[in-house]
Residue, then its C-alpha position, 0 to 999 in steps of 0.5 A: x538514461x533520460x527520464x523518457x527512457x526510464x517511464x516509458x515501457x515496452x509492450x512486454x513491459x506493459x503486457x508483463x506488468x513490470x513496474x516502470x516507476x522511476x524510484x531513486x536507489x535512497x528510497x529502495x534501500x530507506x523500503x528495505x531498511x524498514x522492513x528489516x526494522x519493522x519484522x524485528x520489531x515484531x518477532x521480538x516484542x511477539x516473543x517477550x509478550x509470549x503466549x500458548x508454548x505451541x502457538x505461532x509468534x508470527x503469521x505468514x502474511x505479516x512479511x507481505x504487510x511488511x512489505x506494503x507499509x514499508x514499500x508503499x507507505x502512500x499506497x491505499x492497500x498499505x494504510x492503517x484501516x486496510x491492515x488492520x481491517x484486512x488481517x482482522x476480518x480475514x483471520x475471523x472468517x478463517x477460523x469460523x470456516x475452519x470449524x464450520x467447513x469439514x473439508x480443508x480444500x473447500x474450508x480454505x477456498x470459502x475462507x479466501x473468498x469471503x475474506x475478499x467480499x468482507x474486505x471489499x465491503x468494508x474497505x479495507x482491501x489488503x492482500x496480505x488478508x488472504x493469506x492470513x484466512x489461508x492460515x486459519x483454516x490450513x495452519x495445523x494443529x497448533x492454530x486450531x488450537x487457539x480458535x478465535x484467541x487466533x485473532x487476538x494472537x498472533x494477529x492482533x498483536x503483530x499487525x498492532x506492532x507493524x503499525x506502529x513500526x511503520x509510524x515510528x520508522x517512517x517519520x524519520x523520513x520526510x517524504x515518506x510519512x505513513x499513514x499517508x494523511x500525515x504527509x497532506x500538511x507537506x507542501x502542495x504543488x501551487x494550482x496552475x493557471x491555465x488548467x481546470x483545477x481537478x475536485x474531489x468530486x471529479x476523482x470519485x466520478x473517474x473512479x466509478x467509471x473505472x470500477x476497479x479498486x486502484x492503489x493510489x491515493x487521492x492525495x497523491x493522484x492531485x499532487x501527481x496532477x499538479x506537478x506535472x502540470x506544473x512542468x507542462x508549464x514551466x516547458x511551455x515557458x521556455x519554449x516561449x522564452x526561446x521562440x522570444x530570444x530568436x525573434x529578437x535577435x533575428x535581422x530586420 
């Protein structure tokens, strides 16, 4: 399969959303390795801290997050500030909807959508959030029994631990470090001659343009930039080379 092949999606691919991103079989088994690691390190370091008998060791959507920082280490919704951010404000929301809301159903809806605006404004998008609101209000009795002290645990607790998880796991790897800031000191593509370089300033303009929020990094947006400009080059030059070699050795 050549590399046109594997990026290259068909309609129903694209209408379907299939990811078509060539990942290698290393970095799909590093990903589950993490999670593995990662969710054990949260139900047993939750369970010797303890808590109320009947309170929850681990929320729901902590797999989701799991999946997210070990997944997608670079992805915007996976960074320190969106989990933590995200689960925080969304476990607030949920509860004090839980309390001020008497219907579950109308409860639960307001939860998620608050969540969504809160997260927006504060920019710290993460899914995972949605559930975890879900949870508050929709958790039974043994969350309503914590009130607020649910912020602090299982919340807190758990996603401090998944961060700290996915720092310790995924410094052992390179190219994958997390949070993603620590991965700027790798080497960068070098600028290539040729092609206007792409400023901070142009990335933000594109981005308003687009008004929608995209899980990619600028960091990575620039490496992917220059790398593939990069090849552009390197093609082109073979190219000349070869166009070179035939003119030389062509007859008079």
């Amino acid at each position: 399969m050549t590399m046109r092949d594997r990026v290259t999606a068909s309609p129903w691919q694209q209408m379907l959303g299939i990811e078509s991103s060539p990942v290698s079989h290393r970095e799909r088994w590093v990903s589950a390795l993490g999670g593995f690691v990662g969710l054990l390190v949260i139900y047993f370091v939750s369970h010797a801290v303890g808590g109320a008998p009947s309170a929850p060791l681990l929320i729901f959507s902590i797999g989701a997050s799991t999946v997210l920082v070990f997944a997608v280490p670079h992805g915007s919704l996976s960074q320190p500030w969106p989990v933590f951010g995200g689960h925080l404000v969304a476990a607030l929301i949920g509860v004090a909807c839980a309390r001020m809301v008497p219907n579950a159903g109308l409860a639960a809806a307001t939860a998620v959508g608050l969540t969504i605006v809160a997260m927006h404004y504060l920019r710290c998008i993460h899914p995972p959030g949605g559930a975890t609101a879900l949870v508050a209000v929709l958790g039974g009795p043994s969350v309503q029994a914590l009130g607020f002290g649910f912020v602090l645990a299982p919340v807190l607790l758990n996603v401090l631990l998944l961060l700290a998880a996915g720092v310790a796991f995924n410094a052992f790897f390179p190219w994958r470090r997390y949070p993603a800031f620590l991965a700027r000191h790798s080497a960068a593509p070098e600028p290539v001659s040729g092609y206007d370089a792409i400023s901070h300033e142009d990335f933000v303009f594109a981005l308003t343009q687009m008004d929608s929020f995209i899980d990619v990094s600028e960091d990575d947006l620039l490496r992917i930039y220059g790398l593939a400009t990069g090849r552009h080059r390197e093609m082109e030059e073979r190219a000349a080379a070869a166009a070179r070699s035939v003119n030389s050795s062509a007859p008079p």
